[in-house]
C-alpha positions as CSV (number, residue, x, y, z in Angstrom):
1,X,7.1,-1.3,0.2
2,X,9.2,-2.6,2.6
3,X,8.0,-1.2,1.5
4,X,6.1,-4.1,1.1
5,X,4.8,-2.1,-1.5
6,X,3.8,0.3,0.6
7,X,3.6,-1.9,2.6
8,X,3.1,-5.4,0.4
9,X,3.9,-8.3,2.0
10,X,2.9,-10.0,0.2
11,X,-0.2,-11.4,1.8
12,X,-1.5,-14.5,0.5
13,X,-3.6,-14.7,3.2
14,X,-5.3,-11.6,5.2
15,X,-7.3,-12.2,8.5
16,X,-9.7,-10.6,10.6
17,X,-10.4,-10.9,14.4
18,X,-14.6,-11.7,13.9
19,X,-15.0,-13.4,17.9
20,X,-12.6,-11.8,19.7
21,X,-13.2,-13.1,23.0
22,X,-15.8,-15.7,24.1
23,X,-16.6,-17.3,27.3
24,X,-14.5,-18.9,29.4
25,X,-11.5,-16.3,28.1
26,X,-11.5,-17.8,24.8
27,X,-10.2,-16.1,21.7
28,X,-11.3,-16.8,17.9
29,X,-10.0,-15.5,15.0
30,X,-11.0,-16.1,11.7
31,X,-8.8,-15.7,8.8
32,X,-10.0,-13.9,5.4
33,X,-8.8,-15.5,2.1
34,X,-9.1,-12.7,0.2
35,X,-7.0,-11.1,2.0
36,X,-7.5,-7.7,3.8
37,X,-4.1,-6.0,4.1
38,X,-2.4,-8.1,6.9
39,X,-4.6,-6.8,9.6
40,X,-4.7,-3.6,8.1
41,X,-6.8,-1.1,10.6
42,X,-8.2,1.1,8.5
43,X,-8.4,5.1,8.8
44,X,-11.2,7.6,9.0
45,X,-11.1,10.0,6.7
46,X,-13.1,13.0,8.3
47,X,-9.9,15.1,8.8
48,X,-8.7,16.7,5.4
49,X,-6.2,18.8,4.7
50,X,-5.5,20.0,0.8
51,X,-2.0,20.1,0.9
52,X,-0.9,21.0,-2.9
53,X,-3.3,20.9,-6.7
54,X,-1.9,18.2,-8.7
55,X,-0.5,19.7,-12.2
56,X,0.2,16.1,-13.2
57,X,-2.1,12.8,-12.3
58,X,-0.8,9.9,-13.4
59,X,-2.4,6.1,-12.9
60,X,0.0,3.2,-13.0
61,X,-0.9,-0.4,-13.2
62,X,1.6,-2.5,-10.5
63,X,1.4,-5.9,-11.1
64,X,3.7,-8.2,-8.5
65,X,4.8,-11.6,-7.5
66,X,3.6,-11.3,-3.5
67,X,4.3,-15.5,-3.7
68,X,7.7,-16.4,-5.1
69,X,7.9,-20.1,-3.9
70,X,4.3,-20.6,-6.9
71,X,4.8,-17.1,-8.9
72,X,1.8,-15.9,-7.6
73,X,0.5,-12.0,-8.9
74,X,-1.2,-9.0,-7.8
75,X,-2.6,-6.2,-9.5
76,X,-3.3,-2.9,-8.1
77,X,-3.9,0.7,-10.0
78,X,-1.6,3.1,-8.0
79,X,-2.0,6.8,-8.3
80,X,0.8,9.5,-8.5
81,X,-0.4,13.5,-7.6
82,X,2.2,15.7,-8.5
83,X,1.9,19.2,-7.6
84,X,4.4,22.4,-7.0
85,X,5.1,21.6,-3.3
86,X,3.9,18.1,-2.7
87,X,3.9,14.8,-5.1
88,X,1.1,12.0,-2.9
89,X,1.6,8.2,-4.6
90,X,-1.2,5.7,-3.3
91,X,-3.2,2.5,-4.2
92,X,-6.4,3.2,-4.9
93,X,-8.1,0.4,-3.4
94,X,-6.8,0.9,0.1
95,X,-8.2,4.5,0.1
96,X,-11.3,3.8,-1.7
97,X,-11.9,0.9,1.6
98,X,-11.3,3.7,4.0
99,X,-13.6,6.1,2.6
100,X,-16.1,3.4,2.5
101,X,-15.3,2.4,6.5
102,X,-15.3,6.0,7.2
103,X,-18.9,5.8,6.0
104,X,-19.9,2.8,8.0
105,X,-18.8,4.7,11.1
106,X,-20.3,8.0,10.3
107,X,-23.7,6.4,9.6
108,X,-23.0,4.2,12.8
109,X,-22.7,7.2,15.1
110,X,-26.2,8.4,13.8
111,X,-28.0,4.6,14.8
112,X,-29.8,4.2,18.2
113,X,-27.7,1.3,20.5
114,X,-30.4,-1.3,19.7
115,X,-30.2,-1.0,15.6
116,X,-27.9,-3.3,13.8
117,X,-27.7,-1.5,10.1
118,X,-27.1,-3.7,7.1
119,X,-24.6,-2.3,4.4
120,X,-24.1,-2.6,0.9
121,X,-22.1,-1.6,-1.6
122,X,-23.4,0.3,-5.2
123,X,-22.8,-1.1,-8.3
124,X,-20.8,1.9,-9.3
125,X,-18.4,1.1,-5.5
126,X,-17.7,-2.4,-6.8
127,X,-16.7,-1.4,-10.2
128,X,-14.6,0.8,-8.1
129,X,-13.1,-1.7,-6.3
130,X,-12.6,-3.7,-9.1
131,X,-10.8,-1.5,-10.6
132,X,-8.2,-0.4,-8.3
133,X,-7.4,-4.1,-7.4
134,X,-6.4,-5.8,-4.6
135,X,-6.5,-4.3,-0.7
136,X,-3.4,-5.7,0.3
137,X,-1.5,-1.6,-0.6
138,X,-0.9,-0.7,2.9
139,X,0.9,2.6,2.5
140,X,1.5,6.4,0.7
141,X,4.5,8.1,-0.4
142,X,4.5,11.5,0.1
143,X,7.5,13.5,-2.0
144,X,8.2,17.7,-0.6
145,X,9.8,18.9,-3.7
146,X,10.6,22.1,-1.8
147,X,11.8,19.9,1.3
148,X,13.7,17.2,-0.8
149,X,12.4,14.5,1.6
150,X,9.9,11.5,1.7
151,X,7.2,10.9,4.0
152,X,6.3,7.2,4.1
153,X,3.4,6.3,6.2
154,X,1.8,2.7,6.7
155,X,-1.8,1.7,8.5
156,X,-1.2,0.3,11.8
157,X,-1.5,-3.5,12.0
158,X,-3.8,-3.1,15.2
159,X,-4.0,0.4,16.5
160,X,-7.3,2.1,14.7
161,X,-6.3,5.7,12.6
162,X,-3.0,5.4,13.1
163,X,-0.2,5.6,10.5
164,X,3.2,4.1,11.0
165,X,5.6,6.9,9.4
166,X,9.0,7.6,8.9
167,X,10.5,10.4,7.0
168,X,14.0,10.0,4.6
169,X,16.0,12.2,2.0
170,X,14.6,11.8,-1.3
171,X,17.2,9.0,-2.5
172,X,20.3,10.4,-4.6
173,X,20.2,7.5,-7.5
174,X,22.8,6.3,-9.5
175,X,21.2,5.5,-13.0
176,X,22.7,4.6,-16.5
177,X,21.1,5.9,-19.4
178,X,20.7,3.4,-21.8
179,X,19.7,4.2,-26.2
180,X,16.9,1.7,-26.0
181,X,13.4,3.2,-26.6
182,X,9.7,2.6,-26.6
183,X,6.1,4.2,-27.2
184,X,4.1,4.4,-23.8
185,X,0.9,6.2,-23.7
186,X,1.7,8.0,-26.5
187,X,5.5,8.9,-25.3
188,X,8.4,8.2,-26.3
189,X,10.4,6.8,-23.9
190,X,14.2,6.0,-23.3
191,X,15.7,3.7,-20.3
192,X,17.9,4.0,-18.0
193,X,19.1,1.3,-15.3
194,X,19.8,1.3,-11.5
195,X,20.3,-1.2,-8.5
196,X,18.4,0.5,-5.8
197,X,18.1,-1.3,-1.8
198,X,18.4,-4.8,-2.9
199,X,16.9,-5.2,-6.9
200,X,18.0,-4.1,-10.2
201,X,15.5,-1.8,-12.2
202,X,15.0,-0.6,-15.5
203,X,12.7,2.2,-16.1
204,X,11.6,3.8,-19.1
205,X,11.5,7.9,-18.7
206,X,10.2,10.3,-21.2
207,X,11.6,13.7,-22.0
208,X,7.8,15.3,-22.9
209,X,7.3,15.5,-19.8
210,X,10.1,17.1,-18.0
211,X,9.0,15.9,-14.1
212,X,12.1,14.1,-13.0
213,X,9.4,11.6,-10.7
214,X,8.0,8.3,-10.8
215,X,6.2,5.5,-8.7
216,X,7.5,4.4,-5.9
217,X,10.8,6.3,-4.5
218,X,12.0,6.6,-8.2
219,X,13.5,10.3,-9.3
220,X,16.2,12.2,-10.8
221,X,15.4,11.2,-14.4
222,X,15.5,14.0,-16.9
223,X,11.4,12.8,-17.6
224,X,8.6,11.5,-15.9
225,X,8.7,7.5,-15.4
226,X,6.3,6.0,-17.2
227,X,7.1,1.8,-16.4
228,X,9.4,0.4,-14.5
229,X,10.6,-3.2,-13.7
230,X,12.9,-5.1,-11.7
231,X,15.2,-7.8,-13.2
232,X,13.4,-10.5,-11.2
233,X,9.9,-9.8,-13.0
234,X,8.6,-9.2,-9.1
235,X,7.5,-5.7,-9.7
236,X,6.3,-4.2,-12.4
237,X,4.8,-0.4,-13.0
238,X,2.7,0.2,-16.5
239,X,1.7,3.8,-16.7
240,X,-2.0,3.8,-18.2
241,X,-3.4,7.4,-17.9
242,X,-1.8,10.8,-17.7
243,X,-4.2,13.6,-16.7
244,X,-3.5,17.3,-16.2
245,X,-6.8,18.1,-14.7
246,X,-5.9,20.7,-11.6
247,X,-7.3,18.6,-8.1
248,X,-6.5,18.8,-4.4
249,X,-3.7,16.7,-3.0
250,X,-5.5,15.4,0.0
251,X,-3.4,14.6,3.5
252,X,-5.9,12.5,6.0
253,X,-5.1,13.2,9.5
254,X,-4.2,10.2,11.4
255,X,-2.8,9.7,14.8
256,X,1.4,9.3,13.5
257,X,3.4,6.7,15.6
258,X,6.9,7.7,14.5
259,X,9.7,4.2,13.3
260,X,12.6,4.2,11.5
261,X,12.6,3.1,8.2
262,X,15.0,0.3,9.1
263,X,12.8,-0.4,12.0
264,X,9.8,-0.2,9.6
265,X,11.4,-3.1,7.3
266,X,12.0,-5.7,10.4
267,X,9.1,-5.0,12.1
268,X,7.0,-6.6,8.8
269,X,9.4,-8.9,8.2
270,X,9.3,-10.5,11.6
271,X,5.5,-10.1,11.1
272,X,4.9,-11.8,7.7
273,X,7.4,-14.8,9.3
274,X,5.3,-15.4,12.2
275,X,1.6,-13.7,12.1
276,X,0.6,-16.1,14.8
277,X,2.6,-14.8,17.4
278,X,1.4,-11.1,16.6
279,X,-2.2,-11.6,16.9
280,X,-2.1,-13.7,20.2
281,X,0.1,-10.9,21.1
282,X,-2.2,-8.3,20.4
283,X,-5.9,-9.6,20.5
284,X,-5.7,-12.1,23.8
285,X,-3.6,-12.4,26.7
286,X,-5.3,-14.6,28.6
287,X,-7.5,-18.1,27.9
288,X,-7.4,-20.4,25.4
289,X,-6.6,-19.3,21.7
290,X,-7.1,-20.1,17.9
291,X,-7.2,-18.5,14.6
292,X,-9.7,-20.4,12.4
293,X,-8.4,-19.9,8.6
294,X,-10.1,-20.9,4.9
295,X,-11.9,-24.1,4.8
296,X,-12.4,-23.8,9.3
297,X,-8.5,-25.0,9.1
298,X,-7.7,-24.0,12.5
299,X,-3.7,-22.1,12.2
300,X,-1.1,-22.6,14.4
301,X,2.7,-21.8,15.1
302,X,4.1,-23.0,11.9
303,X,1.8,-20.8,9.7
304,X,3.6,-18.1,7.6
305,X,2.4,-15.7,5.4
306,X,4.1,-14.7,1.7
307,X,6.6,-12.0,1.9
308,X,8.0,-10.5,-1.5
309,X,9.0,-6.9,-0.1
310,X,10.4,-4.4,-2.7
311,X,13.0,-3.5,-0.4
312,X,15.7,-6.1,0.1
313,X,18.0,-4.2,2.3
């Protein structure tokens, strides 16, 4: 979230490196317009460890502005695991895509040299897919209620199974209790108010269910958080289903490359101002260079990428 919501950007544009280097030292790039979570390289999840049983799943619907200069939205269903020791909050989509490139590379590994397999997806996968929205949730949240700290950890832009991560004190938050109430998913809800790194934020919390959590880094709330907003209409949680069904809190290994959370924040922020730079950097050092973007537009210096990060500061 830069948390660039865990981690959104937001992208407007992802890319993908589809000829990385051709004769003569030459480098081609072609960006995706669907985006694909700024260069997002993806995890395989073969290494699980069941960390906690949820008591409490509950779905949220985050909807966000990733464009500001055009209002342009997102919508992605996150998830939010809460169990005795651990609480995990994800997007669903970017998990699902890693299960589904874990697969690829599994089935991969069992293919002589010479066989080039063709994929596709099940009906029942897209609907998936559908579902959870866009790919552009880069991140998880994990919340040690017995540890009273946050681990945040973020795929690597271009190191395979690797997870940028930093770990913080759950935030002590300031909030204002407000008499204003509301009906969600059957709750009654009441508000309360905080500014919180860089936005302002009301969030409706219910009592019936006494779990002083929410999406996101929200907590310390006498009651779960069922929506949430910010005062700039940017972000926007909408809790849609609350389960109690008992299921494993799963932790993927992944190799960790340790940051700073502040070092987190300007190293997407530098990104999202100047992609161009970061994947000549990274994907060719020598020869001639171009990324080829929608419509064969070939990108250069100038091109920038929407950044609408939930942390301001």
């Amino acid at each position: 979230m830069p948390f660039v919501c865990l981690l959104i950007g937001c992208i407007g544009t992802g890319y993908a490196q589809t000829d990385p280097f051709l004769s003569n030292s030459t480098a081609t790039l072609h960006v995706i317009p669907d985006s694909n979570g700024s260069l997002v390289s993806p995890w395989i999840l073969d290494q699980a460890d069941t960390r906690d049983t949820s008591q409490v799943c509950v779905t949220y619907r985050l909807d966000y502005v990733y464009d500001t200069s055009k209002q342009l939205t997102r919508m992605n269903r996150m998830q939010m695991q809460i169990g005795s020791i651990w609480i995990k909050y994800y997007g669903l989509r970017r998990e699902l895509e890693d299960g589904i490139w874990s697969q690829r590379q599994n089935a991969l590994q069992q293919l002589p040299l010479n066989i080039i397999p063709k994929f596709a997806l099940s009906n029942d996968i897209r609907t998936q897919q559908e579902y959870a929205g866009d790919r552009n949730i880069n991140g998880e949240i994990w919340t040690s209620r017995t540890e009273q700290k946050l681990i945040a950890r973020y795929h690597h832009l271009n190191r395979h199974h690797t997870a940028l991560t930093y770990e913080e004190p759950i935030p002590q938050i300031q909030w204002k209790l407000a008499p204003q109430t509301d009906s969600i998913c059957g709750c009654l809800c009441h508000v309360a108010t905080t500014k919180l790194r860089g936005r302002s934020w009301s969030v409706w919390y219910t009592s019936e269910i006494p779990l002083s959590y929410g999406p996101w880094i929200f907590s310390g709330l006498p009651g779960l958080v069922l929506r949430a907003e910010d005062s700039t209409g940017s972000y926007r949680w909408e809790c849609e289903r609350i389960e109690n069904d008992h299921v494993p809190i799963i932790w993927y290994d992944v190799n960790r490359q340790d940051i700073t959370r502040k070092n987190c924040l300007q190293f997407f922020k530098v990104f999202y101002a100047n992609p161009y730079n970061y994947i000549r950097e990274t994907n060719a050092t020598t020869g001639s260079f171009k990324i080829i973007g929608p419509e064969h537009k070939t990108l250069d210096r100038s091109w920038t990428i929407p950044y609408n990060p939930i942390e301001l500061e």
